[in-house]
C-alpha positions as CSV (number, residue, x, y, z in Angstrom):
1,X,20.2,-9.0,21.4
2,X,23.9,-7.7,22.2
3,X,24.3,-4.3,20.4
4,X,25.6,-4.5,17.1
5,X,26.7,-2.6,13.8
6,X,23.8,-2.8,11.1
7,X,24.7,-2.0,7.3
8,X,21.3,-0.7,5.6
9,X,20.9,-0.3,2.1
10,X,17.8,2.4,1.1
11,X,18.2,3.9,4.6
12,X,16.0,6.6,3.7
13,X,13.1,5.5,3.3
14,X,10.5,2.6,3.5
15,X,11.4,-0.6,5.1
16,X,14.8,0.6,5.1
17,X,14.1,3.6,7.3
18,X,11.6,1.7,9.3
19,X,14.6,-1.0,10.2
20,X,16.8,1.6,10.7
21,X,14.7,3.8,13.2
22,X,13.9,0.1,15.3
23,X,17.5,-1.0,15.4
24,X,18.7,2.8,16.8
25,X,15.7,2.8,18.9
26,X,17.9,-0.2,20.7
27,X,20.9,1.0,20.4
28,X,22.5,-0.6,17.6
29,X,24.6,1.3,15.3
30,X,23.4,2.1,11.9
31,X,25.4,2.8,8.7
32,X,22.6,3.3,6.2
33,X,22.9,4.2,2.3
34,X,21.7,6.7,0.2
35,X,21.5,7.7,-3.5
36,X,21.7,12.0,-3.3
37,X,22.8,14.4,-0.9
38,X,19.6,15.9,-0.7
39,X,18.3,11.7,0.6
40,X,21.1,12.4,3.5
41,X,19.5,15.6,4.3
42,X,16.2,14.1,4.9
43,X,17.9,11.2,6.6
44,X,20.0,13.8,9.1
45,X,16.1,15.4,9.8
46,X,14.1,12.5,9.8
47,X,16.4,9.9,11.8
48,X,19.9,11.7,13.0
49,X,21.1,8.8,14.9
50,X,21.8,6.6,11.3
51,X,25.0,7.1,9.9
52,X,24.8,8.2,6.5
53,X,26.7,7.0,3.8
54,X,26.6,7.7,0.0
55,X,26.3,4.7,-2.0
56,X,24.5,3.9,-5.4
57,X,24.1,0.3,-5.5
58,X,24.3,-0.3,-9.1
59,X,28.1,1.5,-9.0
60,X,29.1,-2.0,-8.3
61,X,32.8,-0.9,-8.2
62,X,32.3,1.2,-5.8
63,X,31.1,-0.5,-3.4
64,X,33.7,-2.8,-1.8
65,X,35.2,0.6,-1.1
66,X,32.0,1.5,0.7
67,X,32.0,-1.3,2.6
68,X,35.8,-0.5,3.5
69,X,35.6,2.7,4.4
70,X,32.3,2.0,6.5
71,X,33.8,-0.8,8.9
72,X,36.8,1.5,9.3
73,X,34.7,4.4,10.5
74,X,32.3,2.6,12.5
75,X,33.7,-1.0,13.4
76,X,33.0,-4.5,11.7
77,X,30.0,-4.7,10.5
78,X,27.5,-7.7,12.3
79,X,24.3,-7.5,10.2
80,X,23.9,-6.9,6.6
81,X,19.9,-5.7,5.4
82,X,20.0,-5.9,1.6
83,X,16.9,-3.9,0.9
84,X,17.7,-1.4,-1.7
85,X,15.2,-1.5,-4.6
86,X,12.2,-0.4,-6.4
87,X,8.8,-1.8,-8.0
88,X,8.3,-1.7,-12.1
89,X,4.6,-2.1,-13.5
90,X,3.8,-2.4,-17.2
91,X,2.6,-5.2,-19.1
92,X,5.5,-7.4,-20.4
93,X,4.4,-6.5,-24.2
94,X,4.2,-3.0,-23.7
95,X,7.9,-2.9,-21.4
96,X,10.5,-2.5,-22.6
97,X,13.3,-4.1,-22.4
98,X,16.2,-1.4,-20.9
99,X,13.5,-1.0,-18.0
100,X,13.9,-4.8,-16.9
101,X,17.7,-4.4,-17.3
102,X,17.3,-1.2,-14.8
103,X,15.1,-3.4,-12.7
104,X,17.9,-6.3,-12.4
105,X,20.5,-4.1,-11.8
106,X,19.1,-2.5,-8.7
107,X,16.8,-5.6,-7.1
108,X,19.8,-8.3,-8.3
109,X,23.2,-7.2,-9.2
110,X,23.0,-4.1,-6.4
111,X,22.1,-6.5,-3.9
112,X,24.2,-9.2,-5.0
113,X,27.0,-6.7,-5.4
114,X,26.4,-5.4,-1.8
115,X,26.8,-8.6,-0.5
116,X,29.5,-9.8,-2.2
117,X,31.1,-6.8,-0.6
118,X,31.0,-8.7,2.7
119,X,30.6,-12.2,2.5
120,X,34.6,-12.1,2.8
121,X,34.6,-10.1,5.9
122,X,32.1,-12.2,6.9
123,X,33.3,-15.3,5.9
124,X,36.5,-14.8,7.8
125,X,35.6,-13.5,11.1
126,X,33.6,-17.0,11.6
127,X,29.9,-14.5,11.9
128,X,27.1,-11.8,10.3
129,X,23.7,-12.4,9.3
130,X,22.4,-10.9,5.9
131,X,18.8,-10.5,5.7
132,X,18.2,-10.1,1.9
133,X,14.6,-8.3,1.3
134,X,12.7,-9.9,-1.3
135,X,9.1,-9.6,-1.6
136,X,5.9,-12.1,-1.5
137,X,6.6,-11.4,-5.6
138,X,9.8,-13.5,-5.1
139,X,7.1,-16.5,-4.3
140,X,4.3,-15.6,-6.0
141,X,3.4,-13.7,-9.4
142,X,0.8,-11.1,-10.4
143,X,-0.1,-9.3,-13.5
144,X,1.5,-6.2,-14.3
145,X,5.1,-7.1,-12.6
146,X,6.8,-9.4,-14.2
147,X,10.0,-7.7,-14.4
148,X,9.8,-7.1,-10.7
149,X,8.8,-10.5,-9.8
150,X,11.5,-11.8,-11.8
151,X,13.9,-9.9,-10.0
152,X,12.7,-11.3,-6.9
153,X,12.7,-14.7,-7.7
154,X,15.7,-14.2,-8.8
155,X,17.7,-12.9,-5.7
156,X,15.4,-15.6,-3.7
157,X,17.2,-18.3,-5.7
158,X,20.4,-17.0,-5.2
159,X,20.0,-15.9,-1.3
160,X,19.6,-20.4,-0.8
161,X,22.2,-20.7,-2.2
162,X,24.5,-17.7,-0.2
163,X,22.8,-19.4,2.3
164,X,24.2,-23.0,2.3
165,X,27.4,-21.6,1.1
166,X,27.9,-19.4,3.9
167,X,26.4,-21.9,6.6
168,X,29.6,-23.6,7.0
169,X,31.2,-20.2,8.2
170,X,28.7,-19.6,11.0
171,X,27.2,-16.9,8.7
172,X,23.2,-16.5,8.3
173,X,21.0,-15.4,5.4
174,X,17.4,-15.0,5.4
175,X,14.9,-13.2,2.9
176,X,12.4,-10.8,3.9
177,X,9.3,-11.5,1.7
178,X,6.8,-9.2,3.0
179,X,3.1,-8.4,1.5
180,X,1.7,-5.2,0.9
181,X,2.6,-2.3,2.9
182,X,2.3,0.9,3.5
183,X,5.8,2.2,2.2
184,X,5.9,4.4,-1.0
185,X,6.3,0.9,-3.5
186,X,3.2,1.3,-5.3
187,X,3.5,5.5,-5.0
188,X,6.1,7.6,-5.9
189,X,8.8,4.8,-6.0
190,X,7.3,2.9,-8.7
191,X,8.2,2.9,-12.1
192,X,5.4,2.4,-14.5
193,X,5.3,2.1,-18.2
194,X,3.2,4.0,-20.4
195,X,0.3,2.3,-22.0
196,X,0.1,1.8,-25.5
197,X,-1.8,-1.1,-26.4
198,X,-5.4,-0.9,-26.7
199,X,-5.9,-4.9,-26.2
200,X,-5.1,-4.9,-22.5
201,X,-6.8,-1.2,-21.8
202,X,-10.0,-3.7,-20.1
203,X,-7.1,-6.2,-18.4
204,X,-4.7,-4.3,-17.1
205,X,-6.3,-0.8,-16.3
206,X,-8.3,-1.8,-13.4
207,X,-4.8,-3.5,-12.1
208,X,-3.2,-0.5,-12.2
209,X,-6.0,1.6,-11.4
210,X,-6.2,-0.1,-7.9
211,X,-3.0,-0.7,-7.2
212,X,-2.9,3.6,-7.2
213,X,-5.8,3.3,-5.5
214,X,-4.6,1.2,-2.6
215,X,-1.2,2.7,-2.0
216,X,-0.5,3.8,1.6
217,X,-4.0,2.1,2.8
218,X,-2.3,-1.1,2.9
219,X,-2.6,-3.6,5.4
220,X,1.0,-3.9,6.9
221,X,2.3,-1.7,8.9
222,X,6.7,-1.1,8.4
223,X,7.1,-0.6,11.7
224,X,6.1,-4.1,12.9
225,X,7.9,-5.4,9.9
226,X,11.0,-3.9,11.8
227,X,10.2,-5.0,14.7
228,X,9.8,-8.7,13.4
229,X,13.5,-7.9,11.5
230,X,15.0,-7.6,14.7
231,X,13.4,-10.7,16.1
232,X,14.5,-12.2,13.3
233,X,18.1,-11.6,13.6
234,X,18.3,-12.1,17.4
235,X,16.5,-15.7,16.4
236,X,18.7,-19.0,17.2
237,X,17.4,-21.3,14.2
238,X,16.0,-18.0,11.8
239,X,14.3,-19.4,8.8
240,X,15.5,-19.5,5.1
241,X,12.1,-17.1,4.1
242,X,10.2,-14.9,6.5
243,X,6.9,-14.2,4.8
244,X,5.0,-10.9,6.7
245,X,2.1,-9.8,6.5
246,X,-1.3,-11.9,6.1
247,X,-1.8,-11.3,2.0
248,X,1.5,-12.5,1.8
249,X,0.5,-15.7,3.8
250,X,-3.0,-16.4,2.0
251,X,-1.3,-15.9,-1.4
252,X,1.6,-17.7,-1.1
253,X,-0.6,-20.9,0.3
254,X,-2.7,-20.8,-2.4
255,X,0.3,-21.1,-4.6
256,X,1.3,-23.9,-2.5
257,X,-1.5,-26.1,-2.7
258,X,-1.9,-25.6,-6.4
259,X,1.6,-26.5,-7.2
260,X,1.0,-29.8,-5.2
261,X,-2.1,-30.2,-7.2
262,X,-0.6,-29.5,-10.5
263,X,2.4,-32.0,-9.1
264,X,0.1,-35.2,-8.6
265,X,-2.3,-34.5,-11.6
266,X,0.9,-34.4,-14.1
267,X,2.9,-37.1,-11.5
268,X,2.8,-39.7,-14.3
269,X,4.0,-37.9,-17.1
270,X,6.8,-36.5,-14.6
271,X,8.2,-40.0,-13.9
272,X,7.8,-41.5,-17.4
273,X,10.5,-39.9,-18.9
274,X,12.8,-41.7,-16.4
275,X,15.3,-44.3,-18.6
């Protein structure tokens, strides 16, 4: 893959620091965002090569001035990683609603926001490829997330559609939709209700109780994620979904092959209510 100019939202840490540390390692230029000073002073330590640029996706008027100001200090920009975002867990009952809006604003109308901020730029020069990162919870559901899930399916949907619309322009979108990894999703990065009802104490504490228990023991590893990023841009036909990781795989098959159960067993009812 030619050397090119990679925009990455959530530089700092997780997948985004993992993409960002692959794609300098081959000497692509990195403009990577982060939320604090004191996130671009761990990003100067941790990965110096990334350049960093202060940017809170949810100040969605800020942003096309971001965008801006980053293609006139570093040159147009060729690839677009959307990955900005965080995990909520609470049971839908006990949640309230303010943390889903929080949730959507970061996982859909940030990412959303960010690429609106280039689908003009590049729209017009005829090329870009924005890799929106979703999750395996943008395909499949589980208890305890719903308001993450639903932000997930949500920027699924809409990435389709960017990329159908976009198509036309010799512009390429893909999601991400990795499994569990080892990133800091399920630790310090997730937000999680408090409990209050009693009713789903023998439900839902075990859910949450291993999740915990899991984090950073995980199966997937962010550094062949980035690798497989990379492949994934340099790819001639890339796909609309990447899944990674092989929970992702099992879990999203199983949802498969019930769906197409669920399909035939109700097939009759479907087509009667045809005029």
């Amino acid at each position: 893959m030619s050397r090119k100019i990679f925009f990455i939202t959530g530089a700092n840490s997780g997948f985004g620091l993992a993409i960002a540390t692959a794609a300098s390692k081959q000497g692509h230029t990195v403009v990577g965002t982060i939320r604090s000073e004191a996130s671009r002073a761990s990003l100067a330590k941790s990965l110096p090569a990334v350049c960093p640029v202060l940017c809170d996706v949810t100040e969605f008027d800020r942003i096309p001035d971001v965008v801006e100001q980053a293609e006139a200090d570093h040159g147009p920009v060729d690839v677009l990683i959307n990955n900005a975002g965080y995990g909520h867990e609470g049971i839908l009952e006990e949640s309230s609603l303010e943390e889903m809006r929080r949730q959507f604003e970061v996982n859909v109308f940030g990412a959303v926001a960010v690429a609106k901020a280039f689908l003009p730029r590049f729209r017009e020069r005829r090329r870009g490829f924005i890799v929106n990162v979703t999750s395996m919870g943008g395909m499949i559901t589980m208890p305890g997330i719903g308001y993450y899930c639903g932000s997930k399916f949500a920027l699924q949907g809409i990435s389709e559609v960017m990329r159908a619309e976009m198509a036309p322009f010799g512009v390429r979108v893909a999601t991400l939709c990795p499994g569990s990894f080892r990133t800091d999703w399920a630790g310090r990065s997730m937000i999680r209700t408090q409990r209050s009802i009693a009713d789903y104490d023998a439900f839902f504490n075990p859910i949450r109780e291993g999740r915990q228990a899991k984090s950073g023991k995980q199966l997937g590893d962010p550094a062949k994620l980035a690798e497989a990023v990379l492949g994934l841009i340099a790819s001639d036909n890339p796909p609309p979904q990447l899944l990674l990781g092989s929970d992702a795989l099992n879990l999203v098959m199983d949802r498969i092959e019930r769906l197409q159960q669920e399909i035939e067993t109700w097939k009759a009812v479907t087509v009667s209510t045809d005029g």
